[in-house]
C-alpha positions in Angstrom: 0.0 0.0 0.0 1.2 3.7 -1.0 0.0 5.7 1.8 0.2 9.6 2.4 -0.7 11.3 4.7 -2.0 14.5 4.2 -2.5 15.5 8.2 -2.6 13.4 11.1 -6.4 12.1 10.5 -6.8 11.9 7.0 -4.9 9.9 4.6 -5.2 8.8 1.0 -3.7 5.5 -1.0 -4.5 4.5 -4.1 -6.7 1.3 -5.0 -6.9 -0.7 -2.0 -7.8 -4.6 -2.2 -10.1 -6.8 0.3 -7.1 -8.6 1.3 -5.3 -5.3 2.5 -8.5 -4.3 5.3 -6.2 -6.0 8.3 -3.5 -4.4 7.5 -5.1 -1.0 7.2 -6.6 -1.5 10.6 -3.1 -2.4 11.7 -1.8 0.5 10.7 -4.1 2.5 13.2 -7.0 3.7 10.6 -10.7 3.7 12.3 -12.2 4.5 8.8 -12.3 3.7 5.0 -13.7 5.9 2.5 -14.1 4.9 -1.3 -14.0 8.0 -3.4 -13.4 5.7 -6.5 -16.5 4.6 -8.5 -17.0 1.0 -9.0 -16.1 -0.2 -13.1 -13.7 2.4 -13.6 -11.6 -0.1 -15.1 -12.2 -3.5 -15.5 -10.2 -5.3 -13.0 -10.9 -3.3 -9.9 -12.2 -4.4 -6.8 -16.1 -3.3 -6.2 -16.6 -1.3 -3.0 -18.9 -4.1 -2.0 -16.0 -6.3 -1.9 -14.0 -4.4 -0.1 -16.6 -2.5 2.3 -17.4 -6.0 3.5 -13.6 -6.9 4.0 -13.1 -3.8 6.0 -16.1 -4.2 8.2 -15.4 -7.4 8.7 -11.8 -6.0 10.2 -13.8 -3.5 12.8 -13.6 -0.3 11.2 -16.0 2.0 9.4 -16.4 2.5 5.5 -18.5 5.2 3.6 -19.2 5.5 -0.1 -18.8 8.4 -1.8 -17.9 7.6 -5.7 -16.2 11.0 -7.1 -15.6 10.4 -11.2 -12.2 11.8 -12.2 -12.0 15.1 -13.2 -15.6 15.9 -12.3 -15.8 16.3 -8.7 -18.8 18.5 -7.8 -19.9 20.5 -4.9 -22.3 17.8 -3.6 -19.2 15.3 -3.6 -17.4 17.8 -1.1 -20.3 18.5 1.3 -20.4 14.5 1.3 -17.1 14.2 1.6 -17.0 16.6 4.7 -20.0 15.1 6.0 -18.4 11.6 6.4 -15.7 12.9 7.8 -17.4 14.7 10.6 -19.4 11.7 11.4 -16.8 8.6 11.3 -14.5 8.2 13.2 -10.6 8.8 12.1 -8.0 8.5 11.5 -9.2 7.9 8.2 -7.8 5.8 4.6 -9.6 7.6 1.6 -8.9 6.1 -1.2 -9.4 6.2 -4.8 -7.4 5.7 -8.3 -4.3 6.9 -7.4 -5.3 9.3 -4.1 -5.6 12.1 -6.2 -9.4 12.8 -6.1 -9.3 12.1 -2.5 -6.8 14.9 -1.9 -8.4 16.9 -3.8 -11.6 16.5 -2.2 -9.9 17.1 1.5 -8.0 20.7 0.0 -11.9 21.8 -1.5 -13.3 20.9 2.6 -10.6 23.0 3.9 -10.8 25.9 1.1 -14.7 26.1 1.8 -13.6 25.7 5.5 -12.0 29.6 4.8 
């Protein structure tokens, strides 16, 4: 896994796999959220699968697809919203942890 962390409760990583939830949890994260829609390419895990590996590793997981280069004003406002209500530190995670940075510099920039 390629994580980076942007502060102390909020990192981003690229695709993550089912078989990596443990090891996320290990590595002290409370919360998983999947800014990556599902089909983007063909061989990528669905959130399903790996919403139900990391639940079934004790930690939290929200939802909130963001399609590349689009990211809207109702993606941030869910994107803040998650992360006022879960608990962190938190993984985002999406193609390459781009869109999930990018989402978490929009929060902060509408934060003023």
């Amino acid at each position: 896994m390629d994580i980076r962390e942007i502060t102390g409760n909020y990192s981003v990583s690229p695709q993550i796999t089912p078989d990596e939830a443990v090891a996320i949890k290990a590595a002290g994260f409370k919360s998983v959220i999947c800014n990556r829609p599902d089909n983007e390419q063909p061989d990528q895990p669905s959130h399903d699968a790996v919403k139900a590996a990391v639940e079934a590793a004790g930690l939290t997981f929200r939802y909130i697809p963001v399609i590349s280069g689009q990211m809207t004003a109702q993606n941030v406002e869910d994107q803040a919203a998650a992360l006022a209500e879960i608990e962190g530190p938190v993984l985002a995670y999406c193609r390459s942890g781009t869109r999930c940075t990018n989402l978490f510099a929009a929060i902060q920039q509408a934060k003023g």
